[in-house]
MARVO-160043 format. One line per field, with one value per atom (N, C-alpha, C): x, y, z; residue number from 0; atom name; chain; residue in three letters. Coordinates in steps of 0.05 Angstrom, whole numbers. Atoms other than C-alpha are relative to their C-alpha. Example, Ala and Ser with C-alpha at 12.3 -4.5 7.8 and 13.67 -1.06 7.14 Angstrom:
BEGIN
east (18,246,18,-16,273,-15)
north (-24,-90,24,-24,-21,22)
up (0,156,0,-1,143,14)
num (0,0,0,1,1,1)
atome (N,CA,C,N,CA,C)
chaine (A,A,A,A,A,A)
residu (ALA,ALA,ALA,SER,SER,SER)
END
This chain:
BEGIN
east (-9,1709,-22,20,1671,-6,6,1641,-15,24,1615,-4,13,1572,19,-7,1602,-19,12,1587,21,-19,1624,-21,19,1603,14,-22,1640,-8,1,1641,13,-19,1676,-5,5,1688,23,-18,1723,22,-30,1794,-2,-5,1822,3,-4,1826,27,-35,1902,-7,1,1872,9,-12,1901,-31,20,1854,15,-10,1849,-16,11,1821,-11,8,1784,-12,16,1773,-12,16,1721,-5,12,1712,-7,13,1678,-27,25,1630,-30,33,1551,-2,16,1523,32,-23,1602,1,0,1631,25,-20,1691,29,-29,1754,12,-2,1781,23,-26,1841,3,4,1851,29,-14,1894,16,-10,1931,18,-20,1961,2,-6,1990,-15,14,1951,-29,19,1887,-1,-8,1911,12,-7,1949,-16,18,1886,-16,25,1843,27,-13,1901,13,-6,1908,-35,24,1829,-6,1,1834,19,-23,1892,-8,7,1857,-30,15,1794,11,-11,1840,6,0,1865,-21,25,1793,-8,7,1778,9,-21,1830,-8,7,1811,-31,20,1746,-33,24,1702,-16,8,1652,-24,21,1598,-24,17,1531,-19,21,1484,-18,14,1439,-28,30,1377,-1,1,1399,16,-15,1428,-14,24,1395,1,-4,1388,-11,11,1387,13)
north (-17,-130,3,-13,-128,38,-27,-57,0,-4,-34,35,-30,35,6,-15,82,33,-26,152,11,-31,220,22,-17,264,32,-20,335,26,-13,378,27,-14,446,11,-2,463,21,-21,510,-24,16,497,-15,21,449,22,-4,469,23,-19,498,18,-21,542,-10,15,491,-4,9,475,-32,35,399,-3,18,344,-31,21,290,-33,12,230,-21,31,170,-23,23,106,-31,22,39,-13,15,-10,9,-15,14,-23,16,0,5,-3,0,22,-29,55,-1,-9,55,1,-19,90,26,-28,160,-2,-13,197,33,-33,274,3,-12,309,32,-22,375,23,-1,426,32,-23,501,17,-16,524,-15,12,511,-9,13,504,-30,22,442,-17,30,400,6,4,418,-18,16,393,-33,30,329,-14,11,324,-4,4,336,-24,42,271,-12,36,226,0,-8,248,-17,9,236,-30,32,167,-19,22,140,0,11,155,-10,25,122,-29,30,64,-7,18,63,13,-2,103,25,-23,153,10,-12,195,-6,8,169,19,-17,201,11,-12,253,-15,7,219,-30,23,166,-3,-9,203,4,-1,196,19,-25,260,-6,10,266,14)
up (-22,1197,20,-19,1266,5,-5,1279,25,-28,1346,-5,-3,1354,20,-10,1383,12,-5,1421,5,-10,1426,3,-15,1471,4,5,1462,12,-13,1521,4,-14,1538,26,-34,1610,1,-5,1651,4,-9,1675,13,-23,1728,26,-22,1797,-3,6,1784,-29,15,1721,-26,26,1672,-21,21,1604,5,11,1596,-14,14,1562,16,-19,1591,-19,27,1553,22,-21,1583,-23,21,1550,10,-16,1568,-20,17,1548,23,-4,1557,31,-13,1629,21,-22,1663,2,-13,1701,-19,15,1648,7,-17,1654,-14,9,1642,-2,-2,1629,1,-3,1642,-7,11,1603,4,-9,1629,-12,16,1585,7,-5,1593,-18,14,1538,-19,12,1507,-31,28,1440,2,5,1456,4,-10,1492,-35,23,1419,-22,19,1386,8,-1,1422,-9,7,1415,-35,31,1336,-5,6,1346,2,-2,1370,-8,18,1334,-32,24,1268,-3,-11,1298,3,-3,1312,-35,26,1247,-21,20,1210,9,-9,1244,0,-4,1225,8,-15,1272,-21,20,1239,15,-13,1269,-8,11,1273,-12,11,1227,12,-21,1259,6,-12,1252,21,-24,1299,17,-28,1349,21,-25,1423,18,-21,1459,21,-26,1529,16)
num (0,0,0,1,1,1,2,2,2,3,3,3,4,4,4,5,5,5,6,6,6,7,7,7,8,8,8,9,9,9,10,10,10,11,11,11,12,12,12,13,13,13,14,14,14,15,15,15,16,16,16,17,17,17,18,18,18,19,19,19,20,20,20,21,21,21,22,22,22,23,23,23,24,24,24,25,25,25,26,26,26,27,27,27,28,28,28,29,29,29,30,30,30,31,31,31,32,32,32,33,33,33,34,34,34,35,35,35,36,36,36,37,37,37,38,38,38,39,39,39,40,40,40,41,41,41,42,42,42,43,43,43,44,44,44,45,45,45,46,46,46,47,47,47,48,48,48,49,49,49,50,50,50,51,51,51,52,52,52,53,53,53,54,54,54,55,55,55,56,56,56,57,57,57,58,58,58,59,59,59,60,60,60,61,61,61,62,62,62,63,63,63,64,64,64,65,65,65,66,66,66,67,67,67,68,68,68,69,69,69,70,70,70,71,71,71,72,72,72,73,73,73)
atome (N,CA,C,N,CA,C,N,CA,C,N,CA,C,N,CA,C,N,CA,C,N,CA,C,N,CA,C,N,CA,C,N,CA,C,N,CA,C,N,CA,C,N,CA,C,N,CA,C,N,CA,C,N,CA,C,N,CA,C,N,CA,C,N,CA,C,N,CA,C,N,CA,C,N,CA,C,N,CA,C,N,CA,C,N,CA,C,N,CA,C,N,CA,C,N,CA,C,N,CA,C,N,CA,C,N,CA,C,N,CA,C,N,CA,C,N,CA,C,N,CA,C,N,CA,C,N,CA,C,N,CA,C,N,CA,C,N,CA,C,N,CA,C,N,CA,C,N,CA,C,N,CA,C,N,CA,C,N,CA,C,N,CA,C,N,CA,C,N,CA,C,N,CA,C,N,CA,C,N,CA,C,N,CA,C,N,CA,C,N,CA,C,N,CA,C,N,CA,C,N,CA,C,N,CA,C,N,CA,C,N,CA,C,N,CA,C,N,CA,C,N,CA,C,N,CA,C,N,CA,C,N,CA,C,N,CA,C,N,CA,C,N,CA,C,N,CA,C,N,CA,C,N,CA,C,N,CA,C)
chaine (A,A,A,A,A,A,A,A,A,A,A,A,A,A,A,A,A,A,A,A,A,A,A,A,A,A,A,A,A,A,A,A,A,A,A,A,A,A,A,A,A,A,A,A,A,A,A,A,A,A,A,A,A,A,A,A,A,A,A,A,A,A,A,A,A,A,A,A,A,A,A,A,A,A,A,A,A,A,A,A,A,A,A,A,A,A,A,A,A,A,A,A,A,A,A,A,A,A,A,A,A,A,A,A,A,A,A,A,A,A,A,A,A,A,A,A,A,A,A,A,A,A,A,A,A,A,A,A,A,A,A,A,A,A,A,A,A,A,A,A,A,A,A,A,A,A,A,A,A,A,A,A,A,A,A,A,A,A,A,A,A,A,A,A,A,A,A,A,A,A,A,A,A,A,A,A,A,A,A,A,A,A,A,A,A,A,A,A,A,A,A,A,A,A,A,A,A,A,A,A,A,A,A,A,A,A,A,A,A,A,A,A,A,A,A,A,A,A,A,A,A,A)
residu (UNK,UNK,UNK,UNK,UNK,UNK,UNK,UNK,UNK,UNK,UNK,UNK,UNK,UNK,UNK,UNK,UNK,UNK,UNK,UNK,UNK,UNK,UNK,UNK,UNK,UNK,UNK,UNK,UNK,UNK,UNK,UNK,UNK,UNK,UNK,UNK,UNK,UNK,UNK,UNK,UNK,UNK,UNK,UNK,UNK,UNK,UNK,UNK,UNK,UNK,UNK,UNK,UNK,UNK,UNK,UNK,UNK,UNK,UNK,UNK,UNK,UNK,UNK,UNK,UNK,UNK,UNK,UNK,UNK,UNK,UNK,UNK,UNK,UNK,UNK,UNK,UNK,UNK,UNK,UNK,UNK,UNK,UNK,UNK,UNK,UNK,UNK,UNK,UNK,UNK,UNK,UNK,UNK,UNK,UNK,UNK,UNK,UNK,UNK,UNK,UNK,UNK,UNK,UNK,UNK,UNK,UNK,UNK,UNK,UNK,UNK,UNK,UNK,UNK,UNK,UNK,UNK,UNK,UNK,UNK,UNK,UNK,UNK,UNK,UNK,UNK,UNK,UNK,UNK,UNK,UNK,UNK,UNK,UNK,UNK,UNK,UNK,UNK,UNK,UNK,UNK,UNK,UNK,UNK,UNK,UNK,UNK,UNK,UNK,UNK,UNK,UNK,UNK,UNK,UNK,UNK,UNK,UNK,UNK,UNK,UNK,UNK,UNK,UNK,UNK,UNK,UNK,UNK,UNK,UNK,UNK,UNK,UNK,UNK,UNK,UNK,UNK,UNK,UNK,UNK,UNK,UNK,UNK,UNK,UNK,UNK,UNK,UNK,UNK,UNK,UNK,UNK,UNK,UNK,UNK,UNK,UNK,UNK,UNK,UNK,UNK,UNK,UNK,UNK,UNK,UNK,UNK,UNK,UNK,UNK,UNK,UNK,UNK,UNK,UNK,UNK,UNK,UNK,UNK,UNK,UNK,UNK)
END
């Protein structure tokens, strides 16, 4: 099985402009500018529960948090 490193970076912020809670996800290979998606939801319960989804989803497939001592702060 190929494995690539990964990073999660797990922010909370205020609302959007219109007062909504979202979710913002970014992803991209190291060095590009990527690409995003913003997520919009009427209540803040539903953006943690799309973040605990696809949280659940990465890690069925695999992904796992790197161990603290080789995590790069910054």
């Amino acid at each position: 099985m190929l494995t690539q490193p990964y990073q999660l970076y797990v922010e909370r912020t205020s609302e959007t402009l219109f007062g909504e809670p979202c979710l913002i996800r970014r992803w991209g290979r190291i060095g590009a500018s990527g690409q995003s998606m913003v997520h919009a939801f009427a209540k803040e319960e539903d953006a943690v529960r799309l973040f605990l989804e696809v949280i659940k989803r990465k890690r069925a497939r695999g992904y796992r948090p790197k161990p603290e001592s080789l995590r790069v702060s910054g």
